[in-house]
N, C-alpha and C positions, 0 to 999 in steps of 0.2 A: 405357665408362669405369666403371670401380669406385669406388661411393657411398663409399669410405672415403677416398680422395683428395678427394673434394670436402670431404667432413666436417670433414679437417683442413685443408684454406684456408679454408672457413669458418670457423674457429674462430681460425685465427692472424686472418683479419681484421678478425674482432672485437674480437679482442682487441688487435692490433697487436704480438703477444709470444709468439715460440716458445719462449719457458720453458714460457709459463702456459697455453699449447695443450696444450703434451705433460702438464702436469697434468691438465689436464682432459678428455685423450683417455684419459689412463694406459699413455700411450707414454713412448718416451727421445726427447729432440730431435731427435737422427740421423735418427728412424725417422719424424718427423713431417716433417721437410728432403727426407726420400727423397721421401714420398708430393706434396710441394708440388713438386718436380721431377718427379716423374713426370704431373702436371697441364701443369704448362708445358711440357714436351717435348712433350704431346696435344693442343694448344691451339697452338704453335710462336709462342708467347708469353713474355715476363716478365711475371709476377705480382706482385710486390714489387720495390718501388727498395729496398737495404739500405746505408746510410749511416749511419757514426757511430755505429754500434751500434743504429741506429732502423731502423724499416720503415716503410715509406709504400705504398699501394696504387698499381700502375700506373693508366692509363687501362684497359686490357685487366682489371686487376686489379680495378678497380671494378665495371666489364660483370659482371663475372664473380660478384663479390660480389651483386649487387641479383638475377640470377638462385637465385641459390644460394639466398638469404634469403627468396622466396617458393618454391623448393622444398622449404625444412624448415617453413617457417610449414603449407603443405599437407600434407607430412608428419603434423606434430602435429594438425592438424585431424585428420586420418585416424584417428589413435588416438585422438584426445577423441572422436569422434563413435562410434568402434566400440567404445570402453569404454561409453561411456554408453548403448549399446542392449544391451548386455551386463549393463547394470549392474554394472559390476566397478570395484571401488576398492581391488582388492587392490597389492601391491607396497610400496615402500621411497618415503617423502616425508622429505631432509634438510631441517633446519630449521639457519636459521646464528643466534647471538641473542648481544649482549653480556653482559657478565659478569653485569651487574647482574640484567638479565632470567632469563637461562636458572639463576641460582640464586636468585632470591626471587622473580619473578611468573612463571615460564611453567610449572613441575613441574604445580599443579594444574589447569591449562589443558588442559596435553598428557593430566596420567590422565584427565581427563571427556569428553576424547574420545576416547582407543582404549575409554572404555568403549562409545560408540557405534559407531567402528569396531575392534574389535577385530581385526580382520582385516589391518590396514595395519601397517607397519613404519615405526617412527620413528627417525632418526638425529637424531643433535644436536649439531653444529659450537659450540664458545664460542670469539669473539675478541672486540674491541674494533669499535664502529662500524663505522671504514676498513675494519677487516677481514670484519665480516659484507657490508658493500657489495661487495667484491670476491669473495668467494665467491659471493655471487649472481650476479655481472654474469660470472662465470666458469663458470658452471654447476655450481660445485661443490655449492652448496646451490638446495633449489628455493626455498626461501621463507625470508625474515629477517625478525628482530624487533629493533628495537633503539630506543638511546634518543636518540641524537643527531642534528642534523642532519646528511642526506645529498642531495647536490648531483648526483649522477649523471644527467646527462638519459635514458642509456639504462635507467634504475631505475625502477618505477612505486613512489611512496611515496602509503601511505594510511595516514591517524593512525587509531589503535585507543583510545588513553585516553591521559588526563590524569595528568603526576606532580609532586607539588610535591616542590623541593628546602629543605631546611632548614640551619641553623648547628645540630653539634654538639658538644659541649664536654662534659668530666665534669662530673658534679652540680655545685653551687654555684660554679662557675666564674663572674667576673665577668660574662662577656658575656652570660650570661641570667638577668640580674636584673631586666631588664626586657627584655618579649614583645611584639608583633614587635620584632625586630631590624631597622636598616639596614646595609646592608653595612659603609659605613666603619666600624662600629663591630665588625665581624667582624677587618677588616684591621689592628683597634689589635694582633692576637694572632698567633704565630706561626703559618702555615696550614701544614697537610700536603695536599696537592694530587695528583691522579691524574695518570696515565703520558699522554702528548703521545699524540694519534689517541683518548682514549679520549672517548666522547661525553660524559660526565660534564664533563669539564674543556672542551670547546667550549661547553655552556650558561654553564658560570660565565662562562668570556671573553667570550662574547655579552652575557651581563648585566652586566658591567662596564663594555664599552664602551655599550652604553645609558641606562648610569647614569654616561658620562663620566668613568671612573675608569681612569686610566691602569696598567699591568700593574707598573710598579715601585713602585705600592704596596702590590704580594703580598710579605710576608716570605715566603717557599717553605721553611719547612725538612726537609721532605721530601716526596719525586715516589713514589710508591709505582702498582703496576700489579693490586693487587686490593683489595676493599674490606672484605676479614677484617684487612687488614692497615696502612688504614687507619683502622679502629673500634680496632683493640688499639693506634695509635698515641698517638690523642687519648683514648683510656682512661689511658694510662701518662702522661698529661700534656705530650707532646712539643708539643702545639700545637692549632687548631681545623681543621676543617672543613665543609664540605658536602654533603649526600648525601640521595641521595634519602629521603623519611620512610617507603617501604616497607620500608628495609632495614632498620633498626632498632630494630622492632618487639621481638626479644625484648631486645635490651638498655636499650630503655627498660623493660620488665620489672623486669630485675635490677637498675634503677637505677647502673647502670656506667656508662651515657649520660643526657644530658637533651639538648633538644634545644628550637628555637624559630623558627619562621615569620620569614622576612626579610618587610621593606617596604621597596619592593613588592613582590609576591609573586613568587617565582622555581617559577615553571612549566617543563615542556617536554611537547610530546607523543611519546609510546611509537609508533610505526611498524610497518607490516607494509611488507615491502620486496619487491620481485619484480621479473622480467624484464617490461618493455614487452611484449607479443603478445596478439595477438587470441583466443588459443584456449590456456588451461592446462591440463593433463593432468587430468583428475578428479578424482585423490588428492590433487592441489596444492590445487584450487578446495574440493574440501572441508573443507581443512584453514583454508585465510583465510576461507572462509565463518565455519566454526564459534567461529576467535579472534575475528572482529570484534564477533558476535553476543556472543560469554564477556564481552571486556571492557566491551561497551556496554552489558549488561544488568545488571549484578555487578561494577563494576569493585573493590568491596571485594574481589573474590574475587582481585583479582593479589598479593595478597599471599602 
C-alpha cells in the first residue's frame, strides 16, 4: 500500500474536510478522492459516511484512523530523534501569528533568533486568531502566536506574556481626564471596533460580559480589520477604542494618541499555539523553546 494514500485519509480525518486536505497535501480534491478510493477499494471498505455535505468516519474508518495516527506520531519520532543525533536544525519552521503580533511583538523575537540559528528558514503566516488556530490544526503552520483565546482541544496552548489593553482617544479627548478609566465611561463615546474572529475584539466581549455589560451598549461606528486603520480612525476623531498599549507606542510619541488603563485592568495572555504530539520536529522545538524563554525574560522586548 502506498504511504501517500494513507497520508491523505489521514489528513481528510483529521480534519473532517477535503477542501482543507488537499490544501495541506497541495493536491486538487479530485486527486485527494482518488487516493481515499483507492484505500477503500485495498481495505474493501468505506471509509467515510458523506451526508449533507459532511463527512463522519465509518466504524472501519475510525480502525483505520487510530492506526494511521500512531504510524505518523512514529514517523515523526523517527526524525526528531535522527535530527537530533545529527544535530541538524536546518530546514523551513512556518510560524502563523495575529495581526497584532507578527507586526509589533514578534519582528524582534524572530531576528534574535536566526541570529542564533542562522541556518533555519522562517516563513510567516498573518491572519486573525480563528485563522492562525486553523492553520496550525491544519498543518499549515508549525507554530502560532497569537492573542486571543483558543478553544481547540486538538491545539496545545501555552501563555508566553502578559498584555494590557488600554482606551485610546486623541489627546485632550474627554474620556481621559481622569486615569484609570471604567469601561462605561469608554462606551459614553462612539467605539471603532475590530473585524468579528479577530482576538482583540473576543477579549473586549469577554470583558464586558464580566463586567455585566450588555453588547448593545457598544455604539459600533466602525468594524475595521487592521489596526493602522484603526489608530488613523480615532486620530481623525471618528470615535474611541481599545488596543493593546504595545501598539502604540510611537504614537504616543507624536502625541497623535493618548491613552489610559481601564479599571479593572483588561489583561490577556499572548499564546504559543501547536499541534497536541509527543515528539516535535527540532526546528519546531527550538523555535517555542527560544520564544518562551524571549518573552519570559524581556518581555519589554515584544515591543
Amino acid at each position: 500500500m502506498s504511504d501517500r494514500r494513507l497520508k491523505a485519509f489521514y489528513t481528510v480525518a483529521r480534519l473532517l474536510s477535503f477542501t482543507k486536505a488537499a490544501k495541506v497535501l497541495h493536491l486538487t480534491q479530485p486527486a485527494v478522492t482518488f487516493q481515499i478510493r483507492q484505500l477503500e477499494d485495498y481495505y474493501k471498505t468505506r471509509l467515510f459516511d458523506r451526508t449533507h455535505n459532511r463527512i463522519t468516519l465509518t466504524e472501519s474508518g475510525a480502525k483505520v484512523y487510530e492506526y494511521a495516527r500512531q504510524i505518523f506520531e512514529l514517523y515523526n519520532e523517527l526524525e526528531t530523534e535522527m535530527n537530533r543525533i545529527a544535530g541538524d536544525l536546518t530546514g523551513p519552521v512556518t510560524v502563523g501569528a495575529s495581526n497584532t503580533i507578527a507586526v509589533y511583538m514578534l519582528p524582534r523575537m524572530l531576528r534574535e533568533f536566526r541570529t542564533h540559528h542562522p541556518e533555519m528558514v522562517l516563513r510567516l503566516k498573518v491572519s486573525n486568531t480563528e485563522g492562525v488556530a486553523t492553520m496550525v490544526e491544519s498543518g499549515t503552520a508549525d507554530l502560532g502566536i497569537v492573542e486571543g483565546p483558543v478553544s481547540n482541544k486538538t491545539l496545545l496552548v501555552e501563555m508566553c506574556k502578559m498584555d494590557e489593553l488600554v482606551a485610546i482617544a486623541p489627546p485632550k479627548h474627554p474620556l481621559l481626564h481622569s486615569a484609570p478609566v471604567r469601561i462605561s465611561q469608554v462606551l459614553q463615546h462612539p467605539f471603532v471596533m475590530r473585524e468579528e474572529g479577530s482576538g482583540t475584539r473576543k477579549v473586549i466581549m469577554n470583558y464586558l460580559e464580566n463586567q455585566r455589560i450588555g453588547v448593545d451598549r457598544i455604539d459600533i461606528v466602525m468594524e475595521l480589520g487592521g489596526l493602522e486603520a484603526i489608530k488613523a480612525a480615532v486620530e481623525s476623531g471618528m470615535g474611541v477604542s481599545i488596543l493593546s498599549r504595545e501598539t502604540i507606542h510611537k504614537e504616543l510619541q507624536l502625541r497623535t494618541l493618548s491613552c489610559a488603563s481601564l479599571t479593572p485592568a483588561l489583561t490577556r495572555q499572548l499564546s504559543l499555539v501547536s499541534l497536541r504530539q509527543p515528539h516535535r520536529p527540532p526546528t519546531v522545538e527550538a523555535l517555542r523553546d527560544f520564544a518562551m524563554d524571549f518573552y519570559a525574560a524581556a518581555p519589554e522586548a515584544a515591543a
